[in-house]
NUMARFI-206052 format. One record per residue (C-alpha): x, y, z. Coordinates in steps of 0.1 Angstrom, whole numbers. Layout:
<nodes>
X/Y/Z
...
</nodes>
This chain:
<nodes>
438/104/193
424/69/206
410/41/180
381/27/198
357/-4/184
323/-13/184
314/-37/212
285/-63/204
266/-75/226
248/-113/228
219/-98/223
222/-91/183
219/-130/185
179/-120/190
179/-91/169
195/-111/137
176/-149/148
144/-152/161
131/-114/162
142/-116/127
124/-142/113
90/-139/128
76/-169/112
80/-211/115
76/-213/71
100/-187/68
128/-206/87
122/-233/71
126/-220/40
157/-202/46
171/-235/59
159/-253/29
175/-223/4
211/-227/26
211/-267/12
202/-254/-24
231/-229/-23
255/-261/-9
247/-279/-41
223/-306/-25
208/-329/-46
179/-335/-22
170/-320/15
149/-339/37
126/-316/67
119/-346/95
95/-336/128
102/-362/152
83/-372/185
58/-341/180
35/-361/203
64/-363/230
79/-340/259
109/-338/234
101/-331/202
130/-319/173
129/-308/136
156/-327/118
168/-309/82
195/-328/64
207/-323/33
232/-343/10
255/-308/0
288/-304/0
288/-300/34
316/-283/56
351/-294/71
366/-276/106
378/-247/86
344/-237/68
324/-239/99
349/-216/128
354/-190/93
323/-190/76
294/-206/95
303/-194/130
316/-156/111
281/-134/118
271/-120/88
298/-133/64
287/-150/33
308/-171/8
285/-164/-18
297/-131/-25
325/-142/-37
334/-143/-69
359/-174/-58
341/-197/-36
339/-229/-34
308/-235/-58
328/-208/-85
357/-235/-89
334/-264/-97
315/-240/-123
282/-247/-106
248/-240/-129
227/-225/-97
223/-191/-89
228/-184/-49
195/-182/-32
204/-161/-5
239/-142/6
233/-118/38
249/-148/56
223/-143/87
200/-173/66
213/-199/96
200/-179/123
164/-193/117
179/-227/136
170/-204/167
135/-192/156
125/-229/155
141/-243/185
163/-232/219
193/-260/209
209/-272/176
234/-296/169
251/-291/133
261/-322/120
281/-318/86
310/-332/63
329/-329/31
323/-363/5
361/-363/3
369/-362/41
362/-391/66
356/-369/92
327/-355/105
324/-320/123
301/-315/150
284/-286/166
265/-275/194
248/-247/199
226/-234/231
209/-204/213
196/-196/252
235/-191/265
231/-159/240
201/-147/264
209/-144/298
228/-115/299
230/-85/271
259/-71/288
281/-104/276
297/-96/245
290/-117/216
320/-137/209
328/-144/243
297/-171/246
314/-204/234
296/-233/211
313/-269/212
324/-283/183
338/-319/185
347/-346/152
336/-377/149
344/-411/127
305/-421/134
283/-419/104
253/-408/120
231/-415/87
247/-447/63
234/-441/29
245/-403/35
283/-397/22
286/-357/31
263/-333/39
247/-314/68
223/-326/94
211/-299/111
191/-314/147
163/-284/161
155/-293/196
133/-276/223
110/-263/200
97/-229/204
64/-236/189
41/-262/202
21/-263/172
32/-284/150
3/-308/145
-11/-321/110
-33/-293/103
0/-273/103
25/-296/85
-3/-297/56
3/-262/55
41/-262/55
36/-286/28
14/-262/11
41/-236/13
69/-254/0
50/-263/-27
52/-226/-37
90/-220/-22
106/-233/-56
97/-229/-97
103/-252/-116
97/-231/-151
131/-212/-139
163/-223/-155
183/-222/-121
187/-259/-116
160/-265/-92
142/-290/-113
171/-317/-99
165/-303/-63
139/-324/-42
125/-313/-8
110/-341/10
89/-336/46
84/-370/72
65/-370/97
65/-408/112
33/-401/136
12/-393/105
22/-420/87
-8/-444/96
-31/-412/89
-19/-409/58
-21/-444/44
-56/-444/58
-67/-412/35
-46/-427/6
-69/-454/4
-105/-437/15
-95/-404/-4
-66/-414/-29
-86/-382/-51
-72/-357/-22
-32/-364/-25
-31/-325/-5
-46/-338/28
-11/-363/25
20/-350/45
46/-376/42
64/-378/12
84/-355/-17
70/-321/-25
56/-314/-61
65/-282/-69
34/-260/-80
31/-249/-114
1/-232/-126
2/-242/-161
-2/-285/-151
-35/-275/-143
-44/-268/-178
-77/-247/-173
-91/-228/-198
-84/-196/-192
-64/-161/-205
-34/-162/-199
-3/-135/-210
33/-137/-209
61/-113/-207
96/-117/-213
122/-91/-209
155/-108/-228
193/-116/-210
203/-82/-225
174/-61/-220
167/-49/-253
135/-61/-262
104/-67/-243
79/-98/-257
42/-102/-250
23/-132/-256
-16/-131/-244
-35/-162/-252
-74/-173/-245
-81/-204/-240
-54/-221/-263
-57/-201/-293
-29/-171/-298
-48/-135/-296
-10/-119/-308
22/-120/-298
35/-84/-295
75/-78/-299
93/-40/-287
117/-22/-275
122/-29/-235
107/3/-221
127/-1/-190
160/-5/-207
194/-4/-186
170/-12/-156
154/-42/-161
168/-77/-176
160/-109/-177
125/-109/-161
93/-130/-168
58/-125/-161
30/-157/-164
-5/-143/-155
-40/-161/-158
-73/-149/-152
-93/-173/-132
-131/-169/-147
-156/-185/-126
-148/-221/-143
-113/-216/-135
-113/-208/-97
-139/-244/-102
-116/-262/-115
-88/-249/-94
-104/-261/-62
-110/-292/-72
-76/-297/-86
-61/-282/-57
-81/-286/-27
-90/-254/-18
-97/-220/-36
-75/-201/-50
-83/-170/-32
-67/-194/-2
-38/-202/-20
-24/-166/-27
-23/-147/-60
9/-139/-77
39/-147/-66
76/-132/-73
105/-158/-77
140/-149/-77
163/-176/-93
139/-201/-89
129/-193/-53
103/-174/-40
104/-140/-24
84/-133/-1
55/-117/13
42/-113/-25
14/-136/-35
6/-144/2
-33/-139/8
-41/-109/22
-9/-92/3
-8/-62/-19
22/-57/-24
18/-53/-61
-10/-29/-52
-36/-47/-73
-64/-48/-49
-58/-13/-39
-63/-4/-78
-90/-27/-82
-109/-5/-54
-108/29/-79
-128/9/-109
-144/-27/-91
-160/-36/-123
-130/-24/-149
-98/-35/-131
-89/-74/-119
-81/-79/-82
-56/-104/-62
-92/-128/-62
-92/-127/-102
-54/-132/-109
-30/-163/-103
5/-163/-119
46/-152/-110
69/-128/-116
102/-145/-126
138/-124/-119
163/-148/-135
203/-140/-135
228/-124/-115
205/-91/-114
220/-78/-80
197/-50/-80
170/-71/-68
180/-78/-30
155/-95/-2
153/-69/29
174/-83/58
136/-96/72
126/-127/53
85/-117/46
97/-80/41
103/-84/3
125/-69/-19
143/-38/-12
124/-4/-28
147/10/-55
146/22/-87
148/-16/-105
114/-27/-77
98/7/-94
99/-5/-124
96/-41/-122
61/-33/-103
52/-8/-131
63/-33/-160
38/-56/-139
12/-31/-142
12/-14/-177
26/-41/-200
12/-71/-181
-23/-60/-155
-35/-38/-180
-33/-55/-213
-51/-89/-197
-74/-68/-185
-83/-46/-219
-90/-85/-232
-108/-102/-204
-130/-68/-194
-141/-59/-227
-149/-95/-239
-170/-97/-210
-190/-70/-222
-198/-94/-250
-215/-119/-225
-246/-113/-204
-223/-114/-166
-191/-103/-163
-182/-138/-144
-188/-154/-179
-164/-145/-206
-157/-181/-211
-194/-183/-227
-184/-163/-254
-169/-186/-283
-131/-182/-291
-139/-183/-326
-167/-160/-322
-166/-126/-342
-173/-107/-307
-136/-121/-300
-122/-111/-335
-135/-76/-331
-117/-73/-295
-85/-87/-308
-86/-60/-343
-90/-29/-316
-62/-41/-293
-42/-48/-324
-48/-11/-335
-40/4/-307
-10/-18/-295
5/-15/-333
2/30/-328
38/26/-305
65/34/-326
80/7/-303
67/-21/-320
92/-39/-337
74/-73/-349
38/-87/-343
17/-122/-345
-13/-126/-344
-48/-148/-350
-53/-142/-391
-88/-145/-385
-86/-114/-373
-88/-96/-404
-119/-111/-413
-142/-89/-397
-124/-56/-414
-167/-46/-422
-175/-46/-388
-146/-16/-380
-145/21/-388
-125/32/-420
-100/53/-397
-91/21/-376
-87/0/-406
-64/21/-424
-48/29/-390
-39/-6/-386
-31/-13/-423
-3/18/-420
10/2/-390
16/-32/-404
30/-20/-427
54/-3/-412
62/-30/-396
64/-54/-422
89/-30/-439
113/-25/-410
109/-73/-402
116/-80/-438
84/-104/-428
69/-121/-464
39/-132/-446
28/-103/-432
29/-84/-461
5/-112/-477
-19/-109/-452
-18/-68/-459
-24/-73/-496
-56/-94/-486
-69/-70/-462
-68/-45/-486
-85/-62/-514
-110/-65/-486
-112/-27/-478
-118/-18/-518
-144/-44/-516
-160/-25/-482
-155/8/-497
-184/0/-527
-205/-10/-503
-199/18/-477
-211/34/-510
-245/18/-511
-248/21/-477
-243/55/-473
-269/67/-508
-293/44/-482
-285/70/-452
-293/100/-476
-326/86/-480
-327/83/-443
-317/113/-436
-345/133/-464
-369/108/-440
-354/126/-412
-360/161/-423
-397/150/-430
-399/143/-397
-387/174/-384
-407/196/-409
-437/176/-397
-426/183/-356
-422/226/-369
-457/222/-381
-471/215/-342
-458/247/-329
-488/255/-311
-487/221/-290
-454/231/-284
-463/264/-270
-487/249/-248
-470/222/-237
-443/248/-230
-469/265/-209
-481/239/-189
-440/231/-177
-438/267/-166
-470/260/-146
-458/229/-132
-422/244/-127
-438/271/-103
-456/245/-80
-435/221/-79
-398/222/-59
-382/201/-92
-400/193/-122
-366/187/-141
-376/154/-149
-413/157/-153
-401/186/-183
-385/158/-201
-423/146/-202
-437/177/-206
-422/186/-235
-433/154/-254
-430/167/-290
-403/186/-284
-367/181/-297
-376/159/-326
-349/175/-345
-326/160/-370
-300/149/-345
-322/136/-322
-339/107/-350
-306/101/-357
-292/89/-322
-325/72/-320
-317/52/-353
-279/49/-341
-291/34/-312
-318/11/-324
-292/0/-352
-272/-11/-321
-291/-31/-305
-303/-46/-338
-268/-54/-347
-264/-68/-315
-294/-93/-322
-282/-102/-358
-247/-112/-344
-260/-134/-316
-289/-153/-340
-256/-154/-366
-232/-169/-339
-263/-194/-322
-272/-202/-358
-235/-213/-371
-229/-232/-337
-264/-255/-346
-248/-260/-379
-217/-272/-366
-225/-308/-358
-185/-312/-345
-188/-284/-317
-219/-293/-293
-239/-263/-283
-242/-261/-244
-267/-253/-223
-255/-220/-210
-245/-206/-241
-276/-212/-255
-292/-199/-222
-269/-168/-222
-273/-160/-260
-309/-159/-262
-310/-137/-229
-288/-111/-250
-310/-112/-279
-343/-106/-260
-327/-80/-239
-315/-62/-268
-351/-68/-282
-364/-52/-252
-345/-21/-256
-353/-13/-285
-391/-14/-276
-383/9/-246
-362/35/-265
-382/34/-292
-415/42/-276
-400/67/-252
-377/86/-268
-400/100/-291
-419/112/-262
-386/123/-241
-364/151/-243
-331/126/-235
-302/114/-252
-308/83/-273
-280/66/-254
-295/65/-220
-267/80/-203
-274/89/-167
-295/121/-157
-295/135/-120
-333/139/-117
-361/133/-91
-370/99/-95
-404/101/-81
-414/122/-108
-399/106/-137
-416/70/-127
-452/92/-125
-444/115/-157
-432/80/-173
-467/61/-164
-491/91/-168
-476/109/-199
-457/79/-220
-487/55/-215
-511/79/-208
-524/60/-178
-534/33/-193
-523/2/-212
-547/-27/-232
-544/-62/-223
-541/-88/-251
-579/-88/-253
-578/-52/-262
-594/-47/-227
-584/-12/-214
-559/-18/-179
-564/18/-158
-527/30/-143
-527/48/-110
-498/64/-96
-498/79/-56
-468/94/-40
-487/92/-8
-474/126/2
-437/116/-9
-429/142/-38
-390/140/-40
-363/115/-42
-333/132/-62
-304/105/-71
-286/96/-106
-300/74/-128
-305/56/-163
-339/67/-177
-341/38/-199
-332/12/-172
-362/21/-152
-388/23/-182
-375/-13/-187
-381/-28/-154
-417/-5/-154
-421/-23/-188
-416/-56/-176
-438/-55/-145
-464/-36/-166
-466/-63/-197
-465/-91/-171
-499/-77/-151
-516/-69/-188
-512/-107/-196
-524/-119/-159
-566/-103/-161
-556/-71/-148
-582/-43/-146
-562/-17/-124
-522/-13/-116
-514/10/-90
-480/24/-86
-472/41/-53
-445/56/-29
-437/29/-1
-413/46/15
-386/74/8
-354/80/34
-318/93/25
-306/62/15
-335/42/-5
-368/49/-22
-393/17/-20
-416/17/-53
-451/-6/-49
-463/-21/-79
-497/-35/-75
-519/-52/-99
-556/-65/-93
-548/-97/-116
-550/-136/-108
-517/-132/-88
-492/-162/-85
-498/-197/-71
-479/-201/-41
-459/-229/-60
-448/-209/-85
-427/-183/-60
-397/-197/-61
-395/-199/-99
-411/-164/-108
-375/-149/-118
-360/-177/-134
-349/-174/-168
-377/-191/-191
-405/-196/-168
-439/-187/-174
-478/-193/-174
-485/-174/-207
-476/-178/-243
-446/-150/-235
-405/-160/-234
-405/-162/-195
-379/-133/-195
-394/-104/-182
-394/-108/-146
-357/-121/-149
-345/-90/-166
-361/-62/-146
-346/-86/-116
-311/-81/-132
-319/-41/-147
-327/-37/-111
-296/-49/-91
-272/-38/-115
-289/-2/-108
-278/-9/-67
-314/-17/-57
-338/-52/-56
-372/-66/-75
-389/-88/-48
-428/-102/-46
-445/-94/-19
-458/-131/-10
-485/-116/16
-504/-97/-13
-543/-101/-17
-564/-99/-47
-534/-100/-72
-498/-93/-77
-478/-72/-57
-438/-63/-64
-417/-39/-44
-389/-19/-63
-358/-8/-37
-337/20/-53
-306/32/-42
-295/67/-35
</nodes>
């Protein structure tokens, strides 16, 4: 038997340097990460003569540097790494950092920025320097050369090449590979580095400085500092800040998770806008996996990514998303724009308008400690290495974290009139007290729970919930007020329940009330048993039209117009129309307490946005109520599958009869043609388009209209294209441009009509447009969507 060894050829000098590390940032970085991990106080990143034939990137750091026997046993040993040692250098002096990196391959990125390097280092104690050089092209010409035969010089020196510097490493990048490097570029290194450390991490980086110089932008610089001193990011010269999300203070959502230095307990904090929604402590779901691990996310509304820019310099959807740190540094590709490696924007493509995406979200996963299971892949913007601890890290990320700012942010959207404006809805409001009490019941149902905060207000709207969840969530606080020990909890249980025996008279009254409502009911229905015979020939007349027609499942829901007038119909009807009422009570309640509060001035938009809630909901009601005693549908106005041709000509002809009276009591004659069009099958919200039809038809009534006609523009596979034409005094050229907006009008009406069936419309796919080339009146075109 023969031993045999490997041979390795010069070539692995490519394979482990600049095929490697791919990217200019990413050396850097490393480079920057190999001064942290020497104890360097500060690390300077110099470009030198960029605008000459010779240009060289300069990195020095003030370390602990290295004598003759560190650099030929551990700098020049491939793939050896000191840090792994439990004994090294930094172990003796009890250092407080954490090693940023330990594959020992970190130095090779001197050859993805430049063909030459010359290593200039020394020990404070020593009086030598050590010097190396190193022609990174020697390793290229031949692949058959074995590695360690290619020789690097290495000479000493009593020269102190920089004064004020007592030990250290200079490390001198010459015949740079990129030619790049202009201002537009070094902004963005600086950029980058602002994100390469965290300062929130306890790893010692908050007494580590990173400087970049660039002496040809210089002038530029001073030049911007006094024509733009409000734009400090368009600077390149001088110490980078380190970004951290939370010196912006913007008013936004934010939650925080916290996984403890043993791993036994997992602690969530969400806060809106300053004020504490709860603070939630269990057991750590991932335990004997995951330890020591934070998680800072925000939810940038639309007055956050505002303020952001401006802040900032450029939008955050430029600046990347969220980012995972490791000991203080960053890991990358994560956060990077066009990155998913969290997989947020590929969930946010299976519910667009119930899940965040990477545009919606800024924040950082934090992995503090030794926690060895988290380990960089060998190339730099690869990430960390899938295992079981990345598993469930990404899935803490997603259940605990994702998911529970979202259930907040989503849902009090709902609240508001766009989803881009939670912010409008007050933080005191009793929208946002309702939101918090149903997270609170359902986050307090884990047995996990151990110990919860939360606001006390919370507890005030106890008359606003169901019975079940209030006694759900009374049981649960309990439970764990029993297992805490906690006083004050137990307080704030007595009080709620003196508030429940309080409710519980008046669910009394309330519910003698619904008896009477229900014998109304039953009136109703007796009354509805007496037309039989209309019903028999209205039941006639659908079989007719069922035999000539190909689909008359929508016209039937005409057809049969006192039909289904049972007892569980009136009642969704009322449950509905009780909605919507409540809906308008809250708003005028919340509008009405922010006039009253002299200390809290009302804004414009919330005004704006309130009383566009409280008309819509107004509207609704008007809708439903005409047409669902006319309708065989669900009080709800879920979404039918129907021909929409029919409905919208069933809907004019057989809920207004074909004909509607203007304010003067004038009668107004409607037409509908399908123009030989009879079917365009697609899913829809019946009560959606009766509002739009509403709208358009209430708007002609109050402009001298004798005659609207309704007909069939156009039908394909894709798009049906509704004209709605009125014989009125039309619209002033002028006045075009302001015939949606919110509030404008010519009549005595709220000048919200036009701007709702706008919005009904485009949140149904399709489009409300005036057709400026109309004649003799007002015409609209209605675009719906397959």
């Amino acid at each position: 038997m023969t031993n045999v060894t490997f041979k390795i050829s010069s070539a692995l000098k490519n394979i482990i340097g600049k095929e490697l590390i791919t990217d200019d940032f990413i050396a850097v970085y490393e480079l920057v990460k190999n001064a942290f991990d020497a104890n360097a106080r500060e690390v300077e990143i110099i470009f030198e003569g960029l605008k000459s034939d010779n240009p060289r990137v300069v990195i020095k750091d003030n370390g602990d540097g290295m004598n003759d026997d560190d650099l030929k046993n551990k700098w020049l040993f491939v793939a050896y790494s000191a840090k792994k040692l439990e004994q090294d250098y930094r172990d003796k002096i009890k250092s407080n950092r954490i090693y940023a990196g330990a594959k020992g391959i970190g130095r090779f990125s001197c050859d993805r920025l430049g063909a030459k390097l010359k290593l200039t280092t020394k020990k404070k104690k020593e009086d030598t320097w050590h010097v190396l050089d190193v022609d990174w092209s020697d390793f290229e010409k031949d692949a058959e050369v074995e590695f360690h035969t290619i020789k690097a010089q290495l000479t000493q020196s009593k020269n102190n090449p920089i004064p004020k510097l007592q030990g250290g490493t200079i490390l001198e990048i010459s015949e740079l590979r990129s030619s790049d490097w202009n201002r537009e570029k070094l902004l963005k290194l600086r950029q980058s580095l602002e994100r390469l450390i965290n300062p929130h991490q306890e790893n010692d980086v908050e007494r580590f400085v990173v400087s970049l110089s660039a002496p040809e932008e210089i002038e530029e610089d001073n030049i911007l500092r006094k024509t733009k001193p409000e734009e400090p990011w368009n600077i390149v010269n001088g110490p980078v800040r380190n970004f951290l999300f939370e010196a912006l203070e913007l008013k936004t959502t934010q939650i925080q998770l916290e996984i403890d230095r043993d791993g036994d307990t997992l602690i969530t904090k969400l806060n809106d806008r300053g004020t504490l929604i709860y603070e939630l402590m269990e057991h750590n779901p991932y335990k004997g996996i995951l330890f020591d691990i934070q998680i800072s996310l925000f939810h940038l509304n639309r007055s956050a990514k505002s303020s952001f820019t401006r802040r900032m310099g450029l939008p955050p959807v430029k600046y990347g998303s969220v980012f995972l740190y490791k000991n203080g540094f960053r890991v990358h590709p994560f956060g990077d724009v066009g990155d998913d490696s969290l997989e947020i924007d590929r969930r946010k493509q299976q519910g667009i308008f119930r899940f965040l995406g990477n545009r919606d979200l800024s924040g950082r996963i934090e992995i503090n400690g030794r926690n060895p299971e988290f380990q960089e892949t060998s190339s730099r913007d690869g990430g960390l290495i899938k295992n079981q601890a990345f598993a469930a890290l990404k899935e803490l990320f997603i259940e605990y974290a994702l998911k529970r700012l979202e259930n907040f942010v989503i849902n009090l959207a709902k609240f508001g009139t766009q989803g881009e404006f939670p912010e409008l809805i007050d933080k005191d409001s009793s929208e946002q007290r309702q939101l918090t009490f149903d997270l609170i019941v359902k986050l307090t149902q884990s047995e996990d729970v151990v110990d919860i905060r939360y606001n006390k207000d919370v507890l005030n709207i106890l008359e606003n919930r169901s019975a079940e969840s209030v006694t759900s969530l009374l049981k649960n606080l309990e439970r764990i007020a029993v297992e805490q020990g906690s006083n004050e909890l137990d307080k704030e249980i007595r009080r709620a329940k003196k508030q429940v025996t309080v409710l519980a008279k008046a669910k009394e009254e309330a519910e003698a009330e619904t008896e009477k409502e229900r014998a109304r009911a039953e009136k109703a229905e007796e009354k509805a048993r007496k037309a039989d015979e209309k019903v028999q020939e209205a039941e006639e007349t659908a079989r007719q039209a069922q035999e000539s027609a190909k689909d008359v499942s929508t016209q039937n829901i005409f057809l049969k117009s006192v039909l289904s007038k049972d007892l569980q119909h009136v009642i969704e009807l009322h449950h509905t129309i009780g909605q919507d009422a409540r809906t308008i009570e809250q708003f005028s309640a919340n509008l009405l307490s922010s006039l009253r509060d002299e200390s809290k001035p009302l804004k414009r938009e919330m005004l704006q946005a309130t009383l566009e809630r409280i008309s819509y909901a107004a509207k609704k009601i008007s809708t439903v109520s005409r047409f669902a005693t006319k309708a065989n549908f669900r009080a709800d106005a879920e979404e039918i599958k129907a021909d929409l041709i029919s409905y919208i000509r069933e809907y004019l002809l057989n809920v207004y009869g074909g004909f509607v009276l203007d304010p003067y009591q004038n009668k107004v004659t409607i037409e509908f043609t399908p123009n030989g069009i009879d079917k365009f099958e697609t899913e829809f919200a019946p009560v959606n388009v009766s509002i739009v039809l509403d709208n358009l038809i209430s708007n002609s009534r109050k402009h001298k209209s004798k005659n609207i006609v309704v007909s069939v523009v156009e039908s394909n596979k894709e798009n049906l294209l509704i004209s709605f034409k009125d014989d009125g005094k039309g619209v002033p050229q002028k006045n075009i441009p302001l015939l949606f907006q919110i509030g404008f009008t010519t009549t005595d009406g709220s000048g919200l009509g036009l701007n709702h069936a706008k919005e009904v419309m485009e949140e149904m796919g399709g489009s409300l447009l005036y057709n400026e080339n109309s004649e003799n009146g007002a015409e609209f075109i209605l675009t719906f969507k397959k």
